[in-house]
C-alpha positions as CSV (number, residue, x, y, z in Angstrom):
1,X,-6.5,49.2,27.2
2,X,-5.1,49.2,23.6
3,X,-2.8,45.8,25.7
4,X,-5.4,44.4,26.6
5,X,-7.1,44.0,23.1
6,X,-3.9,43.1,21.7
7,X,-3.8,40.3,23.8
8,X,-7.8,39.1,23.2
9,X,-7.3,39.3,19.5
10,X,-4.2,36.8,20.1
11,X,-6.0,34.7,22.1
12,X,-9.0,34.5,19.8
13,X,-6.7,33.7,16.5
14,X,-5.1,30.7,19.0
15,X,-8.2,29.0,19.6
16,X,-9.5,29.6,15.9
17,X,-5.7,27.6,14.5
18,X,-6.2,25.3,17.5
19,X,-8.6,22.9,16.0
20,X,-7.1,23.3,12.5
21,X,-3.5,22.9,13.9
22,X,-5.2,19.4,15.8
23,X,-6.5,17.8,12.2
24,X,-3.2,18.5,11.0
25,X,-2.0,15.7,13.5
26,X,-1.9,12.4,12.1
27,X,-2.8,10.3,15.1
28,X,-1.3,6.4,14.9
29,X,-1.6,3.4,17.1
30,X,0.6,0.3,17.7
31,X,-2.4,-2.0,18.0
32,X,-4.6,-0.4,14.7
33,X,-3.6,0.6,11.4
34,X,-5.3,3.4,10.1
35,X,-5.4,1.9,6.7
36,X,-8.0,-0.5,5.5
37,X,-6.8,-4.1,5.9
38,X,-6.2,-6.0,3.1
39,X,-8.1,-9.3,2.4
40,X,-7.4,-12.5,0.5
41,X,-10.7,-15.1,0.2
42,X,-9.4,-18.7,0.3
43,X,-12.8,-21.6,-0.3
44,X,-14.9,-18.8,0.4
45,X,-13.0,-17.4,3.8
46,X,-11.6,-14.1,4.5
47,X,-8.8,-13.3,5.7
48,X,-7.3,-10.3,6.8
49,X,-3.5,-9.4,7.0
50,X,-1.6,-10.0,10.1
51,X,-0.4,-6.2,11.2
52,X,2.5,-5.1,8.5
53,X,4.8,-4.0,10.8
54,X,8.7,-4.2,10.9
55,X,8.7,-8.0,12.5
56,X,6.4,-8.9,9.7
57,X,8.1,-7.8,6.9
58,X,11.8,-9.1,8.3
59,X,9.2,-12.6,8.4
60,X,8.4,-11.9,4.6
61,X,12.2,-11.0,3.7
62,X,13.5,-14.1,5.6
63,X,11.5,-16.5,3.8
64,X,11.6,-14.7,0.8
65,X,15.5,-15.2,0.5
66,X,14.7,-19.1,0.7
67,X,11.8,-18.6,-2.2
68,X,14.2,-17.3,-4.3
69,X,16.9,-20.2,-3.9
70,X,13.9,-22.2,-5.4
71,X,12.1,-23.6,-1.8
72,X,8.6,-23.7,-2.3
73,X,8.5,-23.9,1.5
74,X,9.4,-20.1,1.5
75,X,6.5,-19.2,-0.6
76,X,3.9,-20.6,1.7
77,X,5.5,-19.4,5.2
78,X,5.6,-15.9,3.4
79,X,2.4,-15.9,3.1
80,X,1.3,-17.4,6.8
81,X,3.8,-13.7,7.5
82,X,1.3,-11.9,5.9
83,X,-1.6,-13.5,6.3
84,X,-3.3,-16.2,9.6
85,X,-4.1,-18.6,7.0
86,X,-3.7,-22.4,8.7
87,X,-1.0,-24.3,6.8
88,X,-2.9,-27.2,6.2
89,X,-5.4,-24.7,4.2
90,X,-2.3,-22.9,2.1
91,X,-1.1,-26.9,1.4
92,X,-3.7,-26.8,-1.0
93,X,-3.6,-24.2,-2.8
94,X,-1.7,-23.9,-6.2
95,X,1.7,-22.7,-6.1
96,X,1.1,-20.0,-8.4
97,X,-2.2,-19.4,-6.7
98,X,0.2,-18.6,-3.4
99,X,2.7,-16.4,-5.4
100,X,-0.2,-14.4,-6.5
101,X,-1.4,-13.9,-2.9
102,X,1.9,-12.0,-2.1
103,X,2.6,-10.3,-5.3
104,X,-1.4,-8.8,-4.8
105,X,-0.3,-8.2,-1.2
106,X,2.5,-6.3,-2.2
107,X,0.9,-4.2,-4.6
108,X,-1.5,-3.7,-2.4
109,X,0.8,-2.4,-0.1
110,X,2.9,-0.3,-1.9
111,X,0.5,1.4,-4.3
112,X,1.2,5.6,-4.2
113,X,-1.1,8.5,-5.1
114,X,0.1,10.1,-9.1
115,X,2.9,12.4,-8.4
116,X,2.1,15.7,-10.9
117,X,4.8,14.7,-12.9
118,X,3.1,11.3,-13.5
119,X,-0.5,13.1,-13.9
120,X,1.0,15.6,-16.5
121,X,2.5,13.2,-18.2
122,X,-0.4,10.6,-18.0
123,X,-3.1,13.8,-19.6
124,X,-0.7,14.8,-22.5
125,X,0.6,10.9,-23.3
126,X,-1.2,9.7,-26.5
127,X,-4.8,7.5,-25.8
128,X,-4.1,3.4,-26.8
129,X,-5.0,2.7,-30.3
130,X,-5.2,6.3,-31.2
131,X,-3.2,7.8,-34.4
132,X,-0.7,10.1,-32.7
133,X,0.1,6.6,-30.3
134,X,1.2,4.7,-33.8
135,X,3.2,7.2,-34.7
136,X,4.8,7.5,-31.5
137,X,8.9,6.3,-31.5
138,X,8.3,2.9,-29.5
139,X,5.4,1.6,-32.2
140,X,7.7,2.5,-35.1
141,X,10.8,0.4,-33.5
142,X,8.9,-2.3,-32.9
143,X,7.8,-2.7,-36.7
């Protein structure tokens, strides 16, 4: 008898972590991101990102190599990685305009949650503008 309890109460705590241990699970997909998708208006179109996955980003890397040699060519085709904007549409957009399309991308993408380090230090760092701020060691180099 005293078995047989011992064995109901152990059943009953499995089936009580069961559903806990199941939202614990972080379920993905090849097809769907479970993040929001990221969206760039161009002449009053959205558009959403292409899926950021590994054959994307070796896209991005590939043009951005040829970007950085100074081919404007690799700017646009960076973006048409990250985004299904026609070319003839990104043709007419500013060059800088297009350079800011992947640098917000890219923020976008990488942007983290405050470590505690960073949210210590960001509660005890001095307010802008305030006295203990320009007193601080930077402000009094730079005079």
């Amino acid at each position: 008898m005293v078995e047989e309890k011992k064995d109901e109460t152990k059943k009953e705590e499995l089936e009580k972590e069961g559903p806990e241990k199941e939202e614990q699970k972080l379920v993905l997909s090849t097809t769907k991101s479970i993040h929001e998708p990221i969206e760039v208006e161009i002449d009053g179109k959205t558009y959403q990102n292409n899926p950021f996955s590994r054959a994307t980003f070796d896209e991005v890397k590939k043009h951005e190599e040829a970007a950085l040699k100074g081919d404007t060519e690799g700017l646009y085709k960076q973006v048409q990685a990250l985004y299904p904007v026609p070319m003839a549409v990104l043709n007419k957009i500013d060059i800088r305009d297009i350079n800011s399309i992947i640098q917000h991308t890219m923020t976008q993408i990488f942007k983290t949650a405050p470590t505690p380090e960073k949210e210590k230090a960001g509660k005890n760092a001095p307010k802008p503008g305030s006295k203990e701020s320009a007193s601080s060691p930077a402000s009094s180099q730079a005079s």
